[in-house]
C-alpha positions as CSV (number, residue, x, y, z in Angstrom):
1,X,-41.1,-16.6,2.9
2,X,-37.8,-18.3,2.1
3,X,-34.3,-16.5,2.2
4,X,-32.6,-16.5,-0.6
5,X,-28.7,-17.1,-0.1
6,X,-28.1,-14.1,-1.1
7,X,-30.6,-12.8,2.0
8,X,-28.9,-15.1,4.5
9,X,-25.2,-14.2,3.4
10,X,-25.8,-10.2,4.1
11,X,-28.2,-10.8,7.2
12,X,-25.1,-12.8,9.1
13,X,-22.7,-11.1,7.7
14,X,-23.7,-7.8,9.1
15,X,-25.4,-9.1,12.1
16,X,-21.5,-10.1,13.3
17,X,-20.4,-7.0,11.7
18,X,-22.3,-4.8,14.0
19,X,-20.7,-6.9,17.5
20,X,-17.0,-7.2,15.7
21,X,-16.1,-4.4,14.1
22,X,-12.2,-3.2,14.6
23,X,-11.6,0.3,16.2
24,X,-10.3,2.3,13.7
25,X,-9.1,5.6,13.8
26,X,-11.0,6.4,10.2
27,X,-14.2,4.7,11.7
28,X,-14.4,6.8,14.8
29,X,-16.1,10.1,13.8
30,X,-16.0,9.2,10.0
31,X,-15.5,11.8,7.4
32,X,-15.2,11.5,3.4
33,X,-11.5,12.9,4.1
34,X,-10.6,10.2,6.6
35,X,-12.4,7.0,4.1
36,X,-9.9,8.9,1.2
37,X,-7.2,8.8,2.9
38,X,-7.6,5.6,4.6
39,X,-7.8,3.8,0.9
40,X,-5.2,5.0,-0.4
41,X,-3.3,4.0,2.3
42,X,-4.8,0.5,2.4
43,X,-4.2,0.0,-0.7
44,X,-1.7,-3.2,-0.9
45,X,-0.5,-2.1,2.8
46,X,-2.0,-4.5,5.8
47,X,-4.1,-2.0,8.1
48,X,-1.5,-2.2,11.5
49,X,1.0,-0.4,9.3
50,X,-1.1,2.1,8.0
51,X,-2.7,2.8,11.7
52,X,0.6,5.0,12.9
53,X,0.3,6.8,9.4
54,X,-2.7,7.3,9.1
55,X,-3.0,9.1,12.9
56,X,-0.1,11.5,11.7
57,X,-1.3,12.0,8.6
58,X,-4.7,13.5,10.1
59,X,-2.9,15.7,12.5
60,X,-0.1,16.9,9.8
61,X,-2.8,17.1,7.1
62,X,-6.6,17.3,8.8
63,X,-8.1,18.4,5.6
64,X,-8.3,18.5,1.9
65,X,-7.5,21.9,1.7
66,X,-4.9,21.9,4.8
67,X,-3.4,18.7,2.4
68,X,-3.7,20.7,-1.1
69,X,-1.8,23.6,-0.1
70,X,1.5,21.4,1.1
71,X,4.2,20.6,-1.2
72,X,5.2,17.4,-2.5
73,X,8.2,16.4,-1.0
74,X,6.5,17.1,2.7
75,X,4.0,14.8,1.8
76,X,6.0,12.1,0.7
77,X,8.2,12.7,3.4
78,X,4.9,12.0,5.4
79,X,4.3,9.0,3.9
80,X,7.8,8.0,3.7
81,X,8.1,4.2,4.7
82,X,4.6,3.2,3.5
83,X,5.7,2.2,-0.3
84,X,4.2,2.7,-2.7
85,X,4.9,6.5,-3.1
86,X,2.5,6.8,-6.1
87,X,-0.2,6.4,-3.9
88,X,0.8,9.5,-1.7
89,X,1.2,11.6,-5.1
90,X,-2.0,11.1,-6.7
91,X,-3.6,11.9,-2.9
92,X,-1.9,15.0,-3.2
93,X,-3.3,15.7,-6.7
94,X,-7.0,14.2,-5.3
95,X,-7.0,16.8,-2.7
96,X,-6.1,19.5,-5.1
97,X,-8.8,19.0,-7.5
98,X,-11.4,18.3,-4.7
99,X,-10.6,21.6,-3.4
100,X,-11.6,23.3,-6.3
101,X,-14.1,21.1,-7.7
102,X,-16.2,19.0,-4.4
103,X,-16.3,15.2,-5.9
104,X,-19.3,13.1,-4.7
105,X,-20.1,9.8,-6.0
106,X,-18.6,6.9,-8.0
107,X,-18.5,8.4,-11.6
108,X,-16.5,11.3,-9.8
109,X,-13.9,9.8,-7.7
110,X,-13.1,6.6,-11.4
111,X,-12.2,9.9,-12.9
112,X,-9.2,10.9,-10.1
113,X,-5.9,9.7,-11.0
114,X,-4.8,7.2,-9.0
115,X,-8.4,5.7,-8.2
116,X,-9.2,2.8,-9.7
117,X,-13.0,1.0,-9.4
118,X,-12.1,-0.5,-5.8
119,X,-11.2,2.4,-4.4
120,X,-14.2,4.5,-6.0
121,X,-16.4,1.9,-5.1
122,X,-15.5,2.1,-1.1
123,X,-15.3,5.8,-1.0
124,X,-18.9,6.0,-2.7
125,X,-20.2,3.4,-1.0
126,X,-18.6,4.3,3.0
127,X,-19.0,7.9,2.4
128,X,-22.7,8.3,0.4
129,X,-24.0,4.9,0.9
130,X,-23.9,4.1,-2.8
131,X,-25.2,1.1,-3.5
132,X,-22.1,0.0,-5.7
133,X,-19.9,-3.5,-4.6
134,X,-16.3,-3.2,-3.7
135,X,-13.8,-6.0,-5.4
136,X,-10.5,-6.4,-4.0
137,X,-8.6,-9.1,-2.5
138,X,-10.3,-9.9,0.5
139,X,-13.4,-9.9,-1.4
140,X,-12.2,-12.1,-4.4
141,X,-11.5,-14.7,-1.4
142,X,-14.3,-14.4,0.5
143,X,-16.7,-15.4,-2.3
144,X,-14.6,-17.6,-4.3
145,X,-15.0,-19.4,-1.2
146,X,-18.6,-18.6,-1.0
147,X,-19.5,-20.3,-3.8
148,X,-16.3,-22.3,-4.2
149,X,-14.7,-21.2,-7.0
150,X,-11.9,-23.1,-7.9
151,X,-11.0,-22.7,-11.5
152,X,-7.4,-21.3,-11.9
153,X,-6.9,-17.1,-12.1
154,X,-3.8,-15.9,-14.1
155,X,-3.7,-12.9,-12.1
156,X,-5.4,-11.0,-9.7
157,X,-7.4,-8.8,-12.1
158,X,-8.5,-12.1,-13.8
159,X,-10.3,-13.1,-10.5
160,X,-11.9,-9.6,-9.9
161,X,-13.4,-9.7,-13.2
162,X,-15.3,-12.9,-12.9
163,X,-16.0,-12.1,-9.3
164,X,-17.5,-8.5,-9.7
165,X,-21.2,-9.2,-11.0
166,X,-21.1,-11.5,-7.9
167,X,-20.2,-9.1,-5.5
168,X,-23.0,-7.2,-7.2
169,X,-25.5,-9.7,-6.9
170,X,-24.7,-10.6,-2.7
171,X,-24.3,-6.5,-2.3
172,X,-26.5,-4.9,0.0
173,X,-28.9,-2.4,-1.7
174,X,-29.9,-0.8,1.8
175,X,-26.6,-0.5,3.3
176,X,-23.8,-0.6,0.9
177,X,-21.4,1.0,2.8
178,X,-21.8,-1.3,6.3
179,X,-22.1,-4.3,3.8
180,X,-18.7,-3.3,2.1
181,X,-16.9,-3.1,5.2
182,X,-18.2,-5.8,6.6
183,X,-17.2,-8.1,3.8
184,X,-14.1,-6.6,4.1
185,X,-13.4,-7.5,7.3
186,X,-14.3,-10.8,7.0
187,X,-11.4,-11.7,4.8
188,X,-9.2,-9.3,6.9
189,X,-9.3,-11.0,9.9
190,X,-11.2,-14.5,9.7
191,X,-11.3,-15.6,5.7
192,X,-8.2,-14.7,6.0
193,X,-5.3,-16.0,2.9
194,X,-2.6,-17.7,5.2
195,X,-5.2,-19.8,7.7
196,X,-8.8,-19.0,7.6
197,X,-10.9,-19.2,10.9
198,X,-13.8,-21.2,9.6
199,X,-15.0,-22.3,12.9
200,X,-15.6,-18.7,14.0
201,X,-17.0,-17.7,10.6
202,X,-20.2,-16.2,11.1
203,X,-21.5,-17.4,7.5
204,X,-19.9,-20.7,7.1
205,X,-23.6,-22.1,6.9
206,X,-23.5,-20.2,3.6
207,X,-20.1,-20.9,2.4
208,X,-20.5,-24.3,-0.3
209,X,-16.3,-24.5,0.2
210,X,-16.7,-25.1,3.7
211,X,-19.5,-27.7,3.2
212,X,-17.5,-29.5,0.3
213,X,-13.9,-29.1,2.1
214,X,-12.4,-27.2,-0.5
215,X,-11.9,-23.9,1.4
216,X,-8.2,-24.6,0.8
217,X,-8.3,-24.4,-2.6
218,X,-10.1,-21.2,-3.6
219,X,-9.5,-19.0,-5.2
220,X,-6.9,-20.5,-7.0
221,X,-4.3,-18.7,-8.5
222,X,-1.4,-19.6,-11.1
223,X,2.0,-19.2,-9.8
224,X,3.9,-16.1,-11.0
225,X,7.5,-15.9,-11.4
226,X,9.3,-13.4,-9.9
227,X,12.8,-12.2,-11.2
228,X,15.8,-11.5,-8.9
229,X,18.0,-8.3,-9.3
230,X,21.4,-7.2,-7.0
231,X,22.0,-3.7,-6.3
232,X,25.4,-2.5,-4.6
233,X,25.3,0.5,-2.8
234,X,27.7,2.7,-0.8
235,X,27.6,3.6,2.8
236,X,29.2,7.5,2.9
237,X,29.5,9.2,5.6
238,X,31.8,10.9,7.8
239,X,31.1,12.8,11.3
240,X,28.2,14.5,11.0
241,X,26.5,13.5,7.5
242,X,25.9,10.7,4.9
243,X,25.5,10.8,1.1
244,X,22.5,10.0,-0.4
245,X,21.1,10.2,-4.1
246,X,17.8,10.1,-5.8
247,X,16.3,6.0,-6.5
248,X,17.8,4.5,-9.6
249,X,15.4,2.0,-8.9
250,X,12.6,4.6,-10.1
251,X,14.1,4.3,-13.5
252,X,12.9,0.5,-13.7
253,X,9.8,1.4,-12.1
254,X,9.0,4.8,-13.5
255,X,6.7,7.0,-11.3
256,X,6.9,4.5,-8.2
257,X,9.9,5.7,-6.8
258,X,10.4,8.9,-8.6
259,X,11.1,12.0,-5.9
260,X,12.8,9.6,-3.1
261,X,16.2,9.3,-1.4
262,X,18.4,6.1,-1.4
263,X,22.2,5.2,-1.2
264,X,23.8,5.5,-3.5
265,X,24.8,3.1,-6.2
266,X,28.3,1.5,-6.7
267,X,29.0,2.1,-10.1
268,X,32.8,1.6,-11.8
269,X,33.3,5.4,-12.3
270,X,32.5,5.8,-8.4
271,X,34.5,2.6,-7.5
272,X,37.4,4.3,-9.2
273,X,37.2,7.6,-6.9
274,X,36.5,5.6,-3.8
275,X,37.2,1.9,-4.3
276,X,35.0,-0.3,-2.7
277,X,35.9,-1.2,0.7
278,X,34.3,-3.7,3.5
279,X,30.6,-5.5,2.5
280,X,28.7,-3.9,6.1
281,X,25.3,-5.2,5.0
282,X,22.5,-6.8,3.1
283,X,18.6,-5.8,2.7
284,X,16.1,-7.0,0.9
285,X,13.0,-5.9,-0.3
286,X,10.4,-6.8,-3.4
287,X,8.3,-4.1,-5.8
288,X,6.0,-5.8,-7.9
289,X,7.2,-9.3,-9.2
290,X,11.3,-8.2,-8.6
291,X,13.0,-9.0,-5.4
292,X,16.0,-7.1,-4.1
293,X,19.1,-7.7,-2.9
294,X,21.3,-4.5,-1.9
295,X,24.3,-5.2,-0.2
296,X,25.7,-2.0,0.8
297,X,29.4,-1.2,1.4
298,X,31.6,1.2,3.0
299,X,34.3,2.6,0.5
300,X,37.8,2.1,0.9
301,X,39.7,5.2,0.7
302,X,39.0,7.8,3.4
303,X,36.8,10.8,1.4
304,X,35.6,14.8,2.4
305,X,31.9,14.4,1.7
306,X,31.9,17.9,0.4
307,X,34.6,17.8,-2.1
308,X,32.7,14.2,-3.4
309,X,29.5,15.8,-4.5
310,X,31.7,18.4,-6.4
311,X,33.0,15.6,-9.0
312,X,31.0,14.4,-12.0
313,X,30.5,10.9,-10.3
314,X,28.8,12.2,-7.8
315,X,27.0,15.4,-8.9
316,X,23.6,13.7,-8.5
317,X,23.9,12.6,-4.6
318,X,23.2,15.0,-2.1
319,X,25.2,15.5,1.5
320,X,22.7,14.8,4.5
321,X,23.2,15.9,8.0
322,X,22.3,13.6,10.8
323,X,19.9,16.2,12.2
324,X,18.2,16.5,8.3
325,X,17.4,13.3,7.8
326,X,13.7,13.1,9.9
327,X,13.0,15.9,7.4
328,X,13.1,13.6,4.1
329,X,11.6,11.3,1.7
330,X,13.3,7.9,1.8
331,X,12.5,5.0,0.9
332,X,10.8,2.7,3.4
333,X,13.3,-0.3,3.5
334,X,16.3,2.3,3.0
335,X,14.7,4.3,6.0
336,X,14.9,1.4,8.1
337,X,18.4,0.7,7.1
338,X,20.4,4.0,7.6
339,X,18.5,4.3,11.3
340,X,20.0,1.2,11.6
341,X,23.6,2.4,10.8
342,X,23.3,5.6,12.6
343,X,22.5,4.0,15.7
């Protein structure tokens, strides 16, 4: 009997699967807790940043109910540094309903806030071996490739659409879950987005962009332009503490930053109480389609930190000790910086 492609594509795919598979902390004696956590976390985040979270995260929080009965800002200070705090907040909420209502199954887990059909989709599938197809990135390229799909996506929801009754169709029925994180992990760590490994691709006698030389092009994706912002921000500190005052950049992106710490803006009402004194440094970081710069100053007249706070200019920044600071939820790239300063 002849294989179909379809066949040939799972029976290679998971054959290599079985002799490659990473060592993951969520992998080794698998739970429905650990696959949870681990997508929200891998959810636009690159898995060797998540692996250091993820391992404190289990021994902070080992359990739903152990996770539902913390308050919010521990867990975002938790997951401070990961981005994409939205993600660690509807977690939170996840945990909270599952404790007093046990999810199981697709339907279940579509109806959580904060879970969208990919991440249903894997936790179904990894955790009860549903037999429903996983569409994210990885998989978009992967079988864009596949088949070698090359007509031009707007965005990345545009590709997933016209790629998810494929997925369907080259889905495993027998083992969803393997097949899911075996596709995967193909376009993890061979079809990968920068340089794919075609060579050592274990179903490149499947793949019609490899055969036609078009592996380059697929998927294809229409540029998007991005928009470029400045932010000013002070450096204020004196011998034992530093200011710091909830995001402003929330405001622009609503719930994604909403709850976390970050220094504070240079406005003209503060600029009058403090001037603004030498430029000490510039960051940058993107959210979404906006890039970032901050440059960040030190002010120019010599201020008492606790007196500051007390004026209207300042009534929404907070004084932070040295010693307090491990204990909060920053921002990641305004984490990075103010270690930076203190060191």
């Amino acid at each position: 009997m002849r294989l179909t492609l379809e066949d040939k594509f799972q029976s290679l795919l998971l054959n290599w699967y079985s002799k490659n598979a990473r060592i993951l902390p969520w992998r080794t004696n698998p739970s429905l807790y650990k696959t949870v956590v681990s997508e929200f976390m891998l959810q636009q985040t690159q898995v060797k940043t998540v692996l250091p979270y993820f391992e404190r995260w289990i021994r902070l929080f080992p359990s739903f109910e152990a996770l539902a009965e913390a308050d919010e800002s521990t867990v975002l200070m938790v997951w401070s540094g990961l981005g994409y705090y939205t993600r660690a907040k509807c977690l939170h909420e996840c945990a909270r309903v599952f404790v007093k209502n046990p999810i199981y199954g697709y339907p279940g887990w579509l109806n959580c806030k904060g879970v969208g059909d990919y991440t249903a989709a894997a936790i179904a599938s990894i955790a009860f071996n549903e037999a429903v197809a996983v569409v994210d990135g990885n998989v978009t390229r992967v079988l864009c490739r596949l088949l070698s799909v090359i007509e031009p996506f707007k965005t990345k929801d545009a590709a997933m659409k016209i790629i998810r009754p494929i997925a369907n169709q080259f889905l495993s029925k027998t083992d969803p879950g393997k097949y899911n994180e075996a596709l995967m992990e193909l376009g993890a760590i061979v079809c990968t987005k920068q340089k794919s490994r075609c060579e050592a691709c274990p179903v490149k006698s499947c793949c019609k962009s490899y055969q036609n030389d078009t592996v380059h092009l697929c998927p294809h994706f229409v540029q998007v332009k991005r928009t470029h912002c400045k932010i000013q921000r002070y450096w204020i500190r004196d011998a034992h503490s530093f200011l710091l005052e909830p995001s402003t950049v929330g405001k622009v992106f609503q719930n994604t930053l909403q709850g976390l710490l970050e220094l504070p803006t240079i406005t003209p009402q503060r600029m009058s109480v403090v001037g603004l004194g030498k430029l000490v440094f510039t960051g940058r970081r993107s959210i979404g389609t906006k890039d970032f710069m901050e440059q960040i100053y030190l002010p120019r007249k010599k201020v008492n930190l606790q007196a500051l706070i007390l004026l209207p200019e300042f009534s929404n920044c907070v004084r932070v000790t040295f010693d307090q600071q491990q204990d909060l939820a920053f921002t990641g790239p305004h984490k990075r910086w103010i270690s930076k300063f203190l060191q």
